[in-house]
N, C-alpha and C positions, 0 to 999 in steps of 0.2 A: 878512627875519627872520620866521617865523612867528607869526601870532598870538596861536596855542595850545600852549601850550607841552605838557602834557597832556591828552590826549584818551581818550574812553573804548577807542577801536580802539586808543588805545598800551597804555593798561593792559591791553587782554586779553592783549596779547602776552604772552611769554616776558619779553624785554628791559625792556619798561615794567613789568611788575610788580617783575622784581629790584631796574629805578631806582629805584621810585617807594618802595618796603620800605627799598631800603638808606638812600636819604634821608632818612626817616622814624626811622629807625632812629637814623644817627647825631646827629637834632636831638634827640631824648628820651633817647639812650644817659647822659650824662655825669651830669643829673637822678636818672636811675635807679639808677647806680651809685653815688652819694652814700649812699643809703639802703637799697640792697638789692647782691647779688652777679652777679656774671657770668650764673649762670644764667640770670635777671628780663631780662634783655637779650638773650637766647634764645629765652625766649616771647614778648616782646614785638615780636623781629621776626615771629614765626609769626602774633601777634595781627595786626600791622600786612598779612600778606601775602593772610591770610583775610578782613579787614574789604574789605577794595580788589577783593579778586577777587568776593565777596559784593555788591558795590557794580557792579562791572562786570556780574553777571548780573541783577544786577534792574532797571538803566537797559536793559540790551538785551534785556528780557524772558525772559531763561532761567532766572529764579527755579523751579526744579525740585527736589526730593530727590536726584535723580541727578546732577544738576551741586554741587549743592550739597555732597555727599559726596566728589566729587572737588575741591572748591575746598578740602576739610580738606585729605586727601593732597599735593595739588598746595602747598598753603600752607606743607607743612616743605620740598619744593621749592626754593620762592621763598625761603625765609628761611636756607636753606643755602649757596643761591647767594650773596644778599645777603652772606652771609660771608666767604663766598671770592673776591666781590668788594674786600670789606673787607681783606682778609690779601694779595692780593695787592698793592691800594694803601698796605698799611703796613710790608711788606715792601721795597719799591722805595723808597720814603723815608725809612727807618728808620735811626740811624745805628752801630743794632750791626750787627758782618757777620756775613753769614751763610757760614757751613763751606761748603755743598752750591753758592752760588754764586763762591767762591773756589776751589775745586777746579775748576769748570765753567770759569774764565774761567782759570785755570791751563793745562789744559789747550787753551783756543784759541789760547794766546800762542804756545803750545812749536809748533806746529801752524804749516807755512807756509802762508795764504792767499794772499797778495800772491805774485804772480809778480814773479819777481826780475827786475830792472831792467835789469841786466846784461849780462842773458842774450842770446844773437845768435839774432836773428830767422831763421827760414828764409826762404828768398826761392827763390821759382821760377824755374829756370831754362830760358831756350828752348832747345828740341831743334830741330833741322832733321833731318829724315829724307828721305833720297833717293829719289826718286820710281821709279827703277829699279833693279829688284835684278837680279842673276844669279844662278846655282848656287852662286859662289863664296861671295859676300856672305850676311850673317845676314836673316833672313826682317825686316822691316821695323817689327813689334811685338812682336820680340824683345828680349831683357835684352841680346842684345849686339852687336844691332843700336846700340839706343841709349850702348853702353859706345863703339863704334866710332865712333858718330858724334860723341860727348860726346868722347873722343878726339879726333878731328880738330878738333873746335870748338879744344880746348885746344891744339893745336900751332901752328894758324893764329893766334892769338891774341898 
């Protein structure tokens, strides 16, 4: 188990800044929306995504203007993803259905995936082909070469 569970090289990331926002996000979300609307819960992920990325450039020295102006940008980013990480986990848990994934799963039913059980295997069959030909006989990696000999297989049999 690791030590550290957050680290500054995880928040620079991509993936650590959406965890670390989303997390954030839904421990103050419910507070928030007691007193103020959906929007407040909007900026306050964007707040939460700028403070952390601001935070990751001045422990790693890159407190800049230039970086600094891309951690605004970068912060509705982080605080968009954070949502759509959010919508997809309340989506998959939710217990209204949803149209667009009842159509989708509609149509994988009708759809055969599973190979029928049934169904008779091919199975390879040995050819013997005779070592000598004549004029008369079919050339040896012929269609009727092998029809001939597949023949004789079957009479002798």
């Amino acid at each position: 188990m690791p030590s550290d569970l957050f680290t500054t090289s995880y928040l620079g990331s991509f993936a650590g800044l959406v965890a670390a926002t989303y997390l954030l996000v839904q421990f103050f979300k419910e507070p928030i929306k007691q007193h103020l609307n959906d929007w407040w819960v909007r900026l306050l992920a964007v707040g939460f995504a700028l403070v952390i990325q601001l935070f990751v450039l001045y422990v790693d020295e890159h407190f800049v203007v230039e970086t600094i102006g891309l951690a605004v940008l970068n912060s509705f980013l982080i605080a968009i993803s954070a949502a759509g990480m959010h919508d997809l986990s309340r989506t998959s848990t939710s217990a209204e259905p949803n149209t667009n994934a009842q159509i989708a799963s509609t149509e994988m039913i009708t759809q055969s995936q599973v190979p029928d059980a049934n169904a008779q295997a091919v199975i390879p069959q040995k050819v013997v082909i005779s070592e000598t030909t004549t004029k008369d006989e079919p050339h040896a990696g012929s269609t009727e070469a092998l029809q001939t000999t597949t023949n004789t297989q079957t009479q002798a049999s």
